[in-house]
N, C-alpha and C positions, 0 to 999 in steps of 0.2 A: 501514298506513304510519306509521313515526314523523313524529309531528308538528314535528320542527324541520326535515326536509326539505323542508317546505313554507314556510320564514319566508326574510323575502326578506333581502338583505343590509344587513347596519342594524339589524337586532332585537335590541332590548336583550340577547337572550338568544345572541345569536351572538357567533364572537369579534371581526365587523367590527364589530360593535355597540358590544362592551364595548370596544375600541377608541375606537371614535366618542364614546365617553361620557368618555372618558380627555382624548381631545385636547381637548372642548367644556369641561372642570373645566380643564384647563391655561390655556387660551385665554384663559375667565374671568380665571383668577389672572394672565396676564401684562398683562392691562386695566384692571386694578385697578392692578397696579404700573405700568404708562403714566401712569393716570389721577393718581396717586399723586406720580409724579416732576416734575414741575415746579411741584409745591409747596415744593420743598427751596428751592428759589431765589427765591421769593417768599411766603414765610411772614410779611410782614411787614404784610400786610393788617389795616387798623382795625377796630375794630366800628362797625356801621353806627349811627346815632340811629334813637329812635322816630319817629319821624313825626311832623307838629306838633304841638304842643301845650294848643292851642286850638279846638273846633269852630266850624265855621259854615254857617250858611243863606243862600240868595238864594230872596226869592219874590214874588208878585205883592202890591202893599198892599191891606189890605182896604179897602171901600168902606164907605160911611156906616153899615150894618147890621154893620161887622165881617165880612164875609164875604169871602173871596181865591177868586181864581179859579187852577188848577192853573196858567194858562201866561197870558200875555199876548192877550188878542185885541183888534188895531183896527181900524176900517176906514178907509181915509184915499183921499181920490182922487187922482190924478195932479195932480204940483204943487204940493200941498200937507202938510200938517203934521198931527200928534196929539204931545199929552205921556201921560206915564205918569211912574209910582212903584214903582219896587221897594224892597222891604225888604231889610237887609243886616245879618243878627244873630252875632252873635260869644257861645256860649253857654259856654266854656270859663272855665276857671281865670285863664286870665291873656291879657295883651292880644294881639293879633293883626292884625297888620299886613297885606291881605290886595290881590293885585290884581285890577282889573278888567279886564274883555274884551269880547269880541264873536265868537259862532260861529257858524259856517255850518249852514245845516239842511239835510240830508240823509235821504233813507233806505235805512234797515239793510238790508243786505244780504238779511234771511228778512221783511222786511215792518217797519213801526214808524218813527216819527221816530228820528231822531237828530244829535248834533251832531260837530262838528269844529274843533279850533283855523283858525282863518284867517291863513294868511299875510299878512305887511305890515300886522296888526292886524283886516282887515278884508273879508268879500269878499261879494259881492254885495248880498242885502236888508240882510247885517249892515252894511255902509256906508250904511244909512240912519240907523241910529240914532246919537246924539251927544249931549255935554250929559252925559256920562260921566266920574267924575274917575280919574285913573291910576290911582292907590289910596288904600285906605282902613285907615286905624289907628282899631278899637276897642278899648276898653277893657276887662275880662270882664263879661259881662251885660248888654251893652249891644246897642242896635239903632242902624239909621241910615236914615233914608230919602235915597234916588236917584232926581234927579228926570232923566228923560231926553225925546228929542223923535226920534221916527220921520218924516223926510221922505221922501217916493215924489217920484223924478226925476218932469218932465212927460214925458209922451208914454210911459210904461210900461205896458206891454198889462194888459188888468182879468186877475184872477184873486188866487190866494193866494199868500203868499209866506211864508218862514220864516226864521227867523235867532234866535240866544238869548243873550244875558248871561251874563257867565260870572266866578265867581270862585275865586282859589287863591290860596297864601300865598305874600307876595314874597320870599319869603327859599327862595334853593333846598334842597330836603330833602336832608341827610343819607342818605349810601347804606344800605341795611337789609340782613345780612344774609338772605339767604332758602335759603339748602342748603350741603351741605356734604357731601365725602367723604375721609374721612382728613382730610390737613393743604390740601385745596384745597376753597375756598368761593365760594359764587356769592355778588354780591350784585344789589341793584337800587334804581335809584332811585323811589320814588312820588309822584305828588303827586296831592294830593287837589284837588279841583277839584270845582264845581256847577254848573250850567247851568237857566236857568230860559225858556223859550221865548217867544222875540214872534213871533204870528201874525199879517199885513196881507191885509187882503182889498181888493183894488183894483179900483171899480168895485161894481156891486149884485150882493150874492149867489144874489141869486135869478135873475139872468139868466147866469150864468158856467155852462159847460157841466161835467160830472161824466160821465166816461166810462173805460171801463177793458178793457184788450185782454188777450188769453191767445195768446202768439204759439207756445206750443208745450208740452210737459209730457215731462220726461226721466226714468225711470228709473233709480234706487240701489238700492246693499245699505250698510245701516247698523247694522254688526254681524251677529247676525243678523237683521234685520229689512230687509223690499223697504220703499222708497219713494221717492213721486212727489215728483217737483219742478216744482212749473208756476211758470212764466215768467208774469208780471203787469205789465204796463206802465200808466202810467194818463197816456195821449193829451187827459186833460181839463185844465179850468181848477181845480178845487177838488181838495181832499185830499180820499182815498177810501180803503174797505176795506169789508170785505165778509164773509159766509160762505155757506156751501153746499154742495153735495157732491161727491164723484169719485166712480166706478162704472168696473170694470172686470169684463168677468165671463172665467173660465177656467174650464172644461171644464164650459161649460154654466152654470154656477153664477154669480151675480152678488153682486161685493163692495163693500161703498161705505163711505165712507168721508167722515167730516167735514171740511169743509175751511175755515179761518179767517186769513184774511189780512188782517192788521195794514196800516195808513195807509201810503198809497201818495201822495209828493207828485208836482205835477203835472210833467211830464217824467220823472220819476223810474222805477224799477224796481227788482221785488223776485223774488226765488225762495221760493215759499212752497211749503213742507214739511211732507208729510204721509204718517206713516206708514201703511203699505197690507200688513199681515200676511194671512198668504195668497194671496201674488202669489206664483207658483214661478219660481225662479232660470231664467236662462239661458232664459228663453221671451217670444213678443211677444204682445202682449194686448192687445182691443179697450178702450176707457176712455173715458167722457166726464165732461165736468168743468162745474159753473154755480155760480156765484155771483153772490150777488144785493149789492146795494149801491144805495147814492145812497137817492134818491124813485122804490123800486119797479122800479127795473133791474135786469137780468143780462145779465151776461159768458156764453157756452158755449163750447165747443171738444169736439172730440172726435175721435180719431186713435188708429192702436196706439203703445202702448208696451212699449218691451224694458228686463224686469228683468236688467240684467247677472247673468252667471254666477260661483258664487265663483271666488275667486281655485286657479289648482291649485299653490300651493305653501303653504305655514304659515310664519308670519313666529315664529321663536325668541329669546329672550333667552340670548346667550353673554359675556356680561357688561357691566359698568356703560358704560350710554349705547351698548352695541355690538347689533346683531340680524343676523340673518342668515333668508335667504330659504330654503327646506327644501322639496324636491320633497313630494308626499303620500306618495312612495313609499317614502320612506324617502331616507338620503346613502349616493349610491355609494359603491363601497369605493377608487374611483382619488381622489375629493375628499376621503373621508376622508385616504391618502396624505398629499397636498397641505399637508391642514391642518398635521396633525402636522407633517410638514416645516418648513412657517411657523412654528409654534409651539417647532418646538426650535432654530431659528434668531432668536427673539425670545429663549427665555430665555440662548442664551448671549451676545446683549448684552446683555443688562441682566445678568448674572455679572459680565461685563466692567466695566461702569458700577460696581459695586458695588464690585471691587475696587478700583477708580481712584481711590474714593474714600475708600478707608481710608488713616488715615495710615501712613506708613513707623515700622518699631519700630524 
């Protein structure tokens, strides 16, 4: 049997194919020219600045032996007060006028502290701290100590709390080119910014509870690779994280897999990810999960999970910033149609467009 009697419609080597190849080169070219045309009329975009001028640091001051601690840790009881000292260094070339702040502590989304600008200047622990000046002008090579004061309302339940310090340049940056195609460019604003964290522990550490839930674990495909995602919540008083392993075994065989989950603050939740190669697409599988943390605890769980199946179409690039969704089977030959259709009804506007704007001889 000749072999092209067997290709299905859409093969490169058929004529819907070389078709289909025809209209996807056109397609491109008239996205390009889309993409292209509304730079005519706004060509008149700046170049962006570099970005400031000057570096700088925020960090804990060291103590009588010179030695700084990575983040701030104090303990203060309800009602009352602690000071602190941050360091505020300007290592660049020339002087740098830089402001101060206050950020919310949070955590990231896959596990890990992190922070957040605070509305109205200030929001929660981070409104304890004060004794902050708006900003600060150093000189180049210069340092400055900031002396600040963490009050804990009365009557605020014990446990830990987070909030951080925060410094950027007061002068807003200059937009920065960042891409560009033909006569149209993207730009964007940056601004650099530091954050250095105050930790409060309210009430004794050693009595605050440290506990941590697994309310469930979803299967992905991430690229080609399956993985688990477990849901981590931590129901305790203290910041926590942990490691340990997941196990899922498929067709008899058991696969396990490391599992490390970054600081979970209290109330807080994370989705921690872990790739699980060797999980097959499109099937549910027994899996249990433990992780240990604190003073000698663990978390378990254990329940099936479903690696979703791939996707049955392939996502194509048919030109700049455009994609198109593409059965496995190949493009019909009624969509191919279509396309071309579309595509010879773009290019004669844009003829149109082109002539309109030629001048008259």
């Amino acid at each position: 049997m000749n072999s092209q009697h067997g290709r299905p419609a859409g093969h490169p080597s058929t004529p819907a194919g070389r078709l289909g190849r025809w209209c996807l080169a056109a397609a491109a070219a008239i996205a390009c020219l889309a993409a292209a045309s509304p730079a005519l009329s706004s060509a008149s975009a700046g170049r962006g600045a570099i970005g400031p001028g000057g570096k700088f640091g925020l960090s804990v001051a060291p103590d009588s032996q010179g030695r700084a601690a990575p983040y701030f840790k104090l303990t203060v009881p309800p009602g009352q007060s602690a000071a602190a000292t941050a360091v505020i260094s300007n290592t660049g070339d020339t002087a740098e006028t830089l402001e101060i702040g206050r950020s919310a502590g949070v955590t990231a989304t896959n596990g890990g502290s992190a922070f957040s600008p605070a509305p109205a200047g200030c929001s929660g622990p981070g409104c304890w701290v004060s004794g902050l000046p708006h900003t600060v002008t150093l000189p180049a090579h210069t340092q400055e100590m900031l002396n600040f004061t963490v009050s804990v309302p009365a009557g605020t339940p014990d446990g830990q709390y987070l909030s951080g310090l925060s410094a950027k340049p007061a002068a807003r940056p200059q937009p920065v080119k960042v891409g560009s195609n033909g006569r149209a460019a993207a730009q964007a604003i940056i601004v650099e910014q530091v954050t250095v964290g105050v930790a409060v522990t309210v009430g004794q550490l050693s009595t605050l509870m440290t506990r941590l839930r697994i309310p469930g674990v979803q299967g992905a495909i991430e690229g080609p690779t399956a993985r688990l995602n477990i849901k981590l919540d931590n129901t305790g008083q203290t910041f926590a994280k942990g490691t340990g392993r997941a196990t899922c075994t498929t067709a008899g065989k058991p696969h396990a897999y490391t599992v490390y989950a970054d600081t979970v603050l209290p109330s807080g939740h994370a989705l921690i990810p872990v790739n699980a190669p060797g999980l097959p697409e499109g099937a549910t599988v027994p899996c249990t999960v433990s992780i240990h943390y604190g003073n000698g605890q663990t978390v378990s769980w254990a329940g099936p999970v479903t690696v979703p199946a791939p996707p049955s179409g392939r996502i194509i690039h048919t030109g700049p910033g455009t994609y198109t969704s593409v059965p496995q089977g190949g493009i019909p030959v009624w969509a191919i149609v279509l396309i071309c259709i579309g595509v010879l009804i773009l290019a004669g506007i844009v003829v149109l467009i082109v002539r309109s704007r030629r001048p008259a001889s």
